[in-house]
C-alpha positions in Angstrom: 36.8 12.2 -34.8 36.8 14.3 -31.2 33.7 15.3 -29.5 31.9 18.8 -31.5 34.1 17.8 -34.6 35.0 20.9 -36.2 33.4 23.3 -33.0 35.8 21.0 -30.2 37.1 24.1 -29.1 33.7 25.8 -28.3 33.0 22.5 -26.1 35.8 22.5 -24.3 35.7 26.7 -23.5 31.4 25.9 -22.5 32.8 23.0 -20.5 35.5 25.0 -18.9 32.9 27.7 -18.3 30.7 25.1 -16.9 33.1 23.3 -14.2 34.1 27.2 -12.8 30.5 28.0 -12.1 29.9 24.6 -10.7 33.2 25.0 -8.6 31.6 28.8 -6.9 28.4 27.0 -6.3 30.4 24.4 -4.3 31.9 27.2 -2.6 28.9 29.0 -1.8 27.4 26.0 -0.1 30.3 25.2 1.9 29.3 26.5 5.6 30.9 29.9 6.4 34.0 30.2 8.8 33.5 30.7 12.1 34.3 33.8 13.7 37.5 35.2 14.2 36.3 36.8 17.3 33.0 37.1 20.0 33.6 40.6 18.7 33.0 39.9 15.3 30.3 37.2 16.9 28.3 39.8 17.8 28.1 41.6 14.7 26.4 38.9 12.0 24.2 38.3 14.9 22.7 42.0 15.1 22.6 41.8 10.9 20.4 38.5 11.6 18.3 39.9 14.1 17.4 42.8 11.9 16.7 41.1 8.4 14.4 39.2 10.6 12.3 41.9 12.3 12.0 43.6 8.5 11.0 40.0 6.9 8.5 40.3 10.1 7.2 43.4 8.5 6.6 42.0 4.8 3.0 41.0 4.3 2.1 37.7 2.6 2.6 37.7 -1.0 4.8 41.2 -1.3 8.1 40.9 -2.1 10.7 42.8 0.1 11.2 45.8 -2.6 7.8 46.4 -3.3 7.6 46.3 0.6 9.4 48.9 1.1 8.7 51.2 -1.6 5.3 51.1 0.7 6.7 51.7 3.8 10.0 54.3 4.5 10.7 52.6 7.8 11.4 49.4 6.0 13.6 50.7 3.4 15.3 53.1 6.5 15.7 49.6 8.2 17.0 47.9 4.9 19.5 51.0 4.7 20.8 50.2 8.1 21.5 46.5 8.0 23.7 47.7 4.9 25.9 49.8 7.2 25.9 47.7 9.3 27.4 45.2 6.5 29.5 47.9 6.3 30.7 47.9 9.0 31.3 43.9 9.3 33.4 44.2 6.4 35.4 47.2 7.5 36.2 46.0 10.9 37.1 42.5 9.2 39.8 44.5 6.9 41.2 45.9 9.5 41.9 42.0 11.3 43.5 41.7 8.3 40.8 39.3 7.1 39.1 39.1 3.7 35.0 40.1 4.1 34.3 37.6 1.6 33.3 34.1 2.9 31.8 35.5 6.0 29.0 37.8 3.3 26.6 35.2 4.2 23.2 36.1 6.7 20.3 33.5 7.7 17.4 35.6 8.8 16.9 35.3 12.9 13.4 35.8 14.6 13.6 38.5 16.4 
């Protein structure tokens, strides 16, 4: 008799379902590409340096959200490291150059 007997098929779809999600976690901790440019350098650097002067801000035991439903100038800085993801990914389209695996930050001190 197979593996699942009569409910083979549902283990081989979870299975399936199973090696693709393992296969995007490999890809997610595969290091990111280096830059296509010292222009484009520059950029994930700034993005870095921000999301660490806001994580600066966050006090001990408060989550980033809650943070900055306390404090406007946190959630004005939050808004602007999204533009300038924005931006990142806009100036990579027009390179010609999918946005995709480069979507990864590491907080820098600031």
């Amino acid at each position: 008799m197979s593996q699942g007997g009569k409910h083979g098929h549902t283990i081989r779809r979870l299975r399936r379902r199973i090696d693709a999600v393992l296969e995007q976690e490999r890809e997610h901790r595969k290091p990111p590409p280096p830059p296509i440019s010292p222009e484009h350098a520059a950029i994930p650097d700034r993005i870095e340096r921000a999301m660490g002067v806001i994580l600066k801000q966050v006090p001990e035991g408060v989550d980033l959200e809650q943070a900055a439903d306390q404090n406007p100038e946190l959630a004005n800085a939050g808004a602007r490291i999204l533009v300038l993801i924005r931006e990142e990914q806009d100036w990579l389209a027009s390179q010609g150059v999918g946005p995709r695996p480069f979507n990864r930050y590491e907080p820098k001190p600031y």
